[in-house]
C-alpha positions as CSV (number, residue, x, y, z in Angstrom):
1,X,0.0,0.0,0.0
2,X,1.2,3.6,-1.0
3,X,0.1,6.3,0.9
4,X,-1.5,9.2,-1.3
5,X,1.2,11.7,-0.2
6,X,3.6,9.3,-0.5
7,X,6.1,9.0,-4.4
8,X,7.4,5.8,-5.6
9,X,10.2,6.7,-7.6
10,X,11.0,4.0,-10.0
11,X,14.7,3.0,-11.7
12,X,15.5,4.1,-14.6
13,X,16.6,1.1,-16.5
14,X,19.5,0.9,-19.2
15,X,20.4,-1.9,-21.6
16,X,24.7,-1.3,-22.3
17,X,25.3,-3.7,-25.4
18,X,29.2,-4.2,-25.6
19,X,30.7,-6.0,-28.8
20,X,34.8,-6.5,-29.5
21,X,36.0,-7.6,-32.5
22,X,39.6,-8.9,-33.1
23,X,41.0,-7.7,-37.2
24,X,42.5,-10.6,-37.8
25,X,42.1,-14.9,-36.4
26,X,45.8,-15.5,-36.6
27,X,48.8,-13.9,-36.0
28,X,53.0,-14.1,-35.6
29,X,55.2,-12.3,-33.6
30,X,55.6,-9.1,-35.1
31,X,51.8,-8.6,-36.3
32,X,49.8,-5.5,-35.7
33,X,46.2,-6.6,-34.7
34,X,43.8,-4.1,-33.9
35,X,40.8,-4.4,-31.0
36,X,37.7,-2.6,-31.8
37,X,35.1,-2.5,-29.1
38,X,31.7,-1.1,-29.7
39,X,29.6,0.2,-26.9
40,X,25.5,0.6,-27.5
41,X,23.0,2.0,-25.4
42,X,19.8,0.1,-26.0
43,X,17.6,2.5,-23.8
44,X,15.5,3.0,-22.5
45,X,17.4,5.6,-20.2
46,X,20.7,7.3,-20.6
47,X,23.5,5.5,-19.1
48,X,25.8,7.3,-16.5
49,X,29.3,6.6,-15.4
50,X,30.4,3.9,-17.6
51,X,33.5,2.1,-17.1
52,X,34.3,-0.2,-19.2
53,X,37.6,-3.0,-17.8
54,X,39.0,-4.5,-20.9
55,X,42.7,-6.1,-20.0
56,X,45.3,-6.8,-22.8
57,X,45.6,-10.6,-23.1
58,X,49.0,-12.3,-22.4
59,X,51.0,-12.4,-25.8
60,X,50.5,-8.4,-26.9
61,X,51.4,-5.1,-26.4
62,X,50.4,-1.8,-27.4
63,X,51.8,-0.5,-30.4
64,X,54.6,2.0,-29.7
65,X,53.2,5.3,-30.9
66,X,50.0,4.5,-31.5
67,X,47.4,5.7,-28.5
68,X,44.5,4.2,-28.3
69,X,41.9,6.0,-29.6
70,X,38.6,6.5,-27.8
71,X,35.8,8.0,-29.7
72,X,34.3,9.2,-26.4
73,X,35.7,9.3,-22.8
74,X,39.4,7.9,-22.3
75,X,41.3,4.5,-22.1
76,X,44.0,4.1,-19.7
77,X,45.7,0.8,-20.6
78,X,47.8,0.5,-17.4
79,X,44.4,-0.6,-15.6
80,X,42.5,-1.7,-19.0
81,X,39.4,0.5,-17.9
82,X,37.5,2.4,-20.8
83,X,35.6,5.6,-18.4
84,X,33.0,6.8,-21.1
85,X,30.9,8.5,-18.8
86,X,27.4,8.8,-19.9
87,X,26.0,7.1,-23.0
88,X,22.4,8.7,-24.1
89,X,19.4,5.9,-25.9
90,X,20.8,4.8,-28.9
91,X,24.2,6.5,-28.7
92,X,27.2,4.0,-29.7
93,X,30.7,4.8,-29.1
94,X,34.0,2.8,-30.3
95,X,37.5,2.1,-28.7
96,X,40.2,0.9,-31.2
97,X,43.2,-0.2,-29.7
98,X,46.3,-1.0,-32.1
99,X,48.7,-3.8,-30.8
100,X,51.9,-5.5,-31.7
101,X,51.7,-9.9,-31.3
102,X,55.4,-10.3,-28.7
C-alpha cells in the first residue's frame, strides 16, 4: 500500500550492449592486430558513469606510438578500464586499440 502523499520513484533502467571484435584470427610475432570494441546504449534511459575494464591478453602489447583511440571518454591501458561517462538511448561509441603480437 502507498500512501496518497507518498512517491514511488521507480529505476531508470538501461540496456549497455558491448561488442569486440579482433582484425584478424591468426597472427606471428611481429603482427599488428587491432581491437575494436563497440559500446550501445539500448535505452530506455541514458547511461551514466560507464567504465568499461578491458585487460590486454598475455601475448600483446600496445603498439609503440600508436594511443589508443577512444571516440568518447578515455582509455588508460595501465588498468584496462575504458571511463566513457554517460551514453544517451541509442548512442554507440568505439575504442580501437592497435597492438603489436610479442
Amino acid at each position: 500500500y502507498v500512501f496518497p502523499d507518498e512517491q514511488c520513484t521507480l529505476p531508470k533502467l538501461v540496456d549497455v550492449q558491448l561488442t569486440k571484435i579482433l582484425s584478424a584470427s591468426t597472427a606471428k610475432r611481429g603482427d599488428t592486430l587491432t581491437y575494436e570494441l563497440t559500446a550501445t546504449n539500448q535505452g530506455p534511459s541514458t547511461a551514466t558513469q560507464i567504465k568499461i575494464t578491458d585487460q590486454l591478453p598475455s601475448g600483446v602489447s600496445l603498439k609503440t606510438g600508436v594511443a589508443p583511440l577512444a571516440q568518447q571518454g578515455s582509455y588508460d591501458p595501465v588498468t584496462g578500464i575504458w571511463d566513457l561517462g554517460n551514453l544517451s538511448t541509442g548512442q554507440t561509441v568505439n575504442l580501437v586499440i592497435t597492438v603489436t603480437v610479442d
